[in-house]
C-alpha positions as CSV (number, residue, x, y, z in Angstrom):
1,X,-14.7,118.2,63.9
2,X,-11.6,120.4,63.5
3,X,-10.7,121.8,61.1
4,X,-7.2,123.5,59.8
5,X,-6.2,125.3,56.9
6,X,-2.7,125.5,56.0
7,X,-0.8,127.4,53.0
8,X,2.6,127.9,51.5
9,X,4.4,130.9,51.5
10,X,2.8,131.4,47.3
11,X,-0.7,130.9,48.4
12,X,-2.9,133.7,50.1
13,X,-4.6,132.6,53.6
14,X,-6.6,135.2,53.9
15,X,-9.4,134.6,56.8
16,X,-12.0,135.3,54.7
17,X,-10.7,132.7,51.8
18,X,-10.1,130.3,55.2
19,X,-13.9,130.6,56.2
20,X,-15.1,129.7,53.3
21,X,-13.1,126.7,52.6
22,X,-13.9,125.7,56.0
23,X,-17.7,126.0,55.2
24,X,-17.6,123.9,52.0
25,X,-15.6,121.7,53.7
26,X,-18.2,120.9,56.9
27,X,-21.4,120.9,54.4
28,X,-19.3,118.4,52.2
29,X,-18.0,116.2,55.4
30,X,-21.6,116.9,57.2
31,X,-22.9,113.1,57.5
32,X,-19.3,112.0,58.6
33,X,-19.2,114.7,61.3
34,X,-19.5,112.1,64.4
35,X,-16.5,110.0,63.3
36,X,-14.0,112.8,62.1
37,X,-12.0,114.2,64.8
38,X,-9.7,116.5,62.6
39,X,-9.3,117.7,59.3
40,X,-6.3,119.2,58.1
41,X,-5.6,121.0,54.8
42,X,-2.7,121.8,53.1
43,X,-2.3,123.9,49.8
44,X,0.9,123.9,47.7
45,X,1.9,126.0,44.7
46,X,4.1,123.6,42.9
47,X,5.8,125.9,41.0
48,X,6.2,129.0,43.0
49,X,5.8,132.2,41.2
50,X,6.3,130.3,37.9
51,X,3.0,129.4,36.1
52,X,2.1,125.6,35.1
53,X,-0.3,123.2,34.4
54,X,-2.5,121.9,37.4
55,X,0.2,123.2,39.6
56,X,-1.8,123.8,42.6
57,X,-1.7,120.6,45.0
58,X,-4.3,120.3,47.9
59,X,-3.5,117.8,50.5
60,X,-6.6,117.0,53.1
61,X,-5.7,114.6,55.5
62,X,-8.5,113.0,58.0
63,X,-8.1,111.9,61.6
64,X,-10.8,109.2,61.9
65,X,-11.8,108.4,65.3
66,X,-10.0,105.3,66.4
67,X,-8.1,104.7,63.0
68,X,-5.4,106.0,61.1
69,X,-5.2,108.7,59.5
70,X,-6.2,109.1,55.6
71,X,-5.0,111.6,53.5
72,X,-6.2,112.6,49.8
73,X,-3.8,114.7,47.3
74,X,-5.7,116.6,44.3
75,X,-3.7,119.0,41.6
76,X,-5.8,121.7,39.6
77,X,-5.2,125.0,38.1
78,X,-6.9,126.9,40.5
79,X,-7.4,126.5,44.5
80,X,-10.9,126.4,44.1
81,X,-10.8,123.4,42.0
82,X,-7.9,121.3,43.9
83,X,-9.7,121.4,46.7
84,X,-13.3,120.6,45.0
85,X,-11.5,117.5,43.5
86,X,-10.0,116.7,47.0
87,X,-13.3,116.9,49.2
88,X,-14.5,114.7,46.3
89,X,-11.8,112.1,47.1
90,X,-11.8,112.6,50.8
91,X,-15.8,111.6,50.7
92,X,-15.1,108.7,48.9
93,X,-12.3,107.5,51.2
94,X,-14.2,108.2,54.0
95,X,-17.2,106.3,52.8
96,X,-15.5,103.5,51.9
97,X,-13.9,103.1,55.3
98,X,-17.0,103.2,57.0
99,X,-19.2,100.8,55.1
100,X,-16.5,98.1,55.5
101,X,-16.4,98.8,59.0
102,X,-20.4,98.4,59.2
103,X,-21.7,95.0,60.6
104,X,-24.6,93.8,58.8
Protein backbone atom coordinates (compact mmCIF):
# COMPACT_ATOMS: atom_id res chain seq x y z
CA UNK A 1 0.00 0.00 0.00
CA UNK A 2 1.15 3.45 -1.07
CA UNK A 3 0.87 5.93 0.44
CA UNK A 4 1.15 9.97 -0.44
CA UNK A 5 0.83 12.96 1.49
CA UNK A 6 0.09 16.05 -0.17
CA UNK A 7 -0.23 19.84 1.22
CA UNK A 8 -1.16 23.34 0.17
CA UNK A 9 1.14 25.99 0.02
CA UNK A 10 -0.60 27.14 4.04
CA UNK A 11 0.07 23.82 5.47
CA UNK A 12 3.59 22.53 6.72
CA UNK A 13 4.84 19.06 5.11
CA UNK A 14 7.42 18.65 7.12
CA UNK A 15 8.92 14.81 6.77
CA UNK A 16 8.71 14.33 10.16
CA UNK A 17 4.77 15.54 10.37
CA UNK A 18 4.54 13.12 6.91
CA UNK A 19 5.90 9.96 8.79
CA UNK A 20 3.78 10.13 11.28
CA UNK A 21 0.61 10.62 9.44
CA UNK A 22 1.72 7.83 7.33
CA UNK A 23 2.09 5.58 10.45
CA UNK A 24 -1.41 6.35 11.87
CA UNK A 25 -2.58 5.89 8.60
CA UNK A 26 -1.10 2.06 7.95
CA UNK A 27 -2.06 0.97 11.67
CA UNK A 28 -5.61 2.47 11.00
CA UNK A 29 -5.87 0.83 7.21
CA UNK A 30 -3.77 -2.45 8.61
CA UNK A 31 -6.60 -5.20 7.98
CA UNK A 32 -7.42 -3.66 4.47
CA UNK A 33 -3.72 -3.66 3.51
CA UNK A 34 -4.14 -6.56 0.76
CA UNK A 35 -6.91 -4.76 -1.20
CA UNK A 36 -5.53 -1.07 -1.06
CA UNK A 37 -3.18 -0.30 -3.72
CA UNK A 38 -2.79 3.57 -2.99
CA UNK A 39 -3.67 6.00 -0.66
CA UNK A 40 -3.45 9.53 -1.36
CA UNK A 41 -3.92 12.46 1.07
CA UNK A 42 -4.59 15.82 0.52
CA UNK A 43 -4.76 18.69 3.26
CA UNK A 44 -6.28 22.14 2.50
CA UNK A 45 -6.37 25.31 4.52
CA UNK A 46 -9.59 26.74 3.51
CA UNK A 47 -8.98 30.07 4.47
CA UNK A 48 -5.45 30.70 3.91
CA UNK A 49 -3.68 32.75 6.52
CA UNK A 50 -7.12 33.95 7.71
CA UNK A 51 -8.46 31.97 10.81
CA UNK A 52 -11.95 30.06 10.81
CA UNK A 53 -14.01 27.57 12.03
CA UNK A 54 -13.20 23.88 11.00
CA UNK A 55 -11.22 25.33 8.23
CA UNK A 56 -8.83 22.67 7.67
CA UNK A 57 -10.16 20.05 4.87
CA UNK A 58 -8.47 16.58 4.62
CA UNK A 59 -9.20 14.67 1.46
CA UNK A 60 -8.05 10.77 1.48
CA UNK A 61 -8.80 9.13 -1.52
CA UNK A 62 -8.36 5.13 -1.87
CA UNK A 63 -7.34 3.13 -4.96
CA UNK A 64 -9.05 -0.23 -4.33
CA UNK A 65 -7.74 -3.04 -6.20
CA UNK A 66 -9.93 -3.67 -9.12
CA UNK A 67 -12.57 -0.85 -8.30
CA UNK A 68 -12.92 2.76 -8.38
CA UNK A 69 -11.56 4.91 -6.52
CA UNK A 70 -13.21 6.21 -3.12
CA UNK A 71 -12.45 9.33 -1.64
CA UNK A 72 -13.55 10.72 1.97
CA UNK A 73 -13.46 14.72 2.85
CA UNK A 74 -13.32 15.69 6.69
CA UNK A 75 -13.04 19.60 7.97
CA UNK A 76 -11.59 20.19 11.67
CA UNK A 77 -9.81 22.91 13.34
CA UNK A 78 -6.72 21.31 13.54
CA UNK A 79 -4.74 18.80 11.01
CA UNK A 80 -4.58 16.33 13.58
CA UNK A 81 -8.27 16.09 13.84
CA UNK A 82 -9.33 16.36 9.99
CA UNK A 83 -7.42 13.65 9.36
CA UNK A 84 -8.58 11.44 12.59
CA UNK A 85 -12.22 12.16 11.32
CA UNK A 86 -11.14 11.16 7.77
CA UNK A 87 -9.32 7.73 8.48
CA UNK A 88 -12.59 7.23 10.50
CA UNK A 89 -14.67 7.66 7.30
CA UNK A 90 -12.16 6.11 4.96
CA UNK A 91 -12.48 2.71 7.37
CA UNK A 92 -16.00 2.86 7.09
CA UNK A 93 -16.12 3.22 3.34
CA UNK A 94 -13.77 0.70 2.94
CA UNK A 95 -15.56 -1.77 5.08
CA UNK A 96 -18.60 -1.37 3.59
CA UNK A 97 -17.29 -2.01 0.12
CA UNK A 98 -15.88 -5.08 1.03
CA UNK A 99 -18.61 -6.90 2.99
CA UNK A 100 -20.92 -6.29 0.04
CA UNK A 101 -18.45 -7.65 -2.09
CA UNK A 102 -18.11 -10.87 0.24
CA UNK A 103 -20.03 -14.10 -1.04
CA UNK A 104 -21.65 -15.85 1.68
Amino acid sequence: MIIQINTDKNISGEKRTEDFFTSQIEEALKRFESHITRIEVHFKDENGKKDGFNDISCLIEARLEGRQPIAVTNQSETIDQALTGAIHKIKTAVDSILEKSKKY
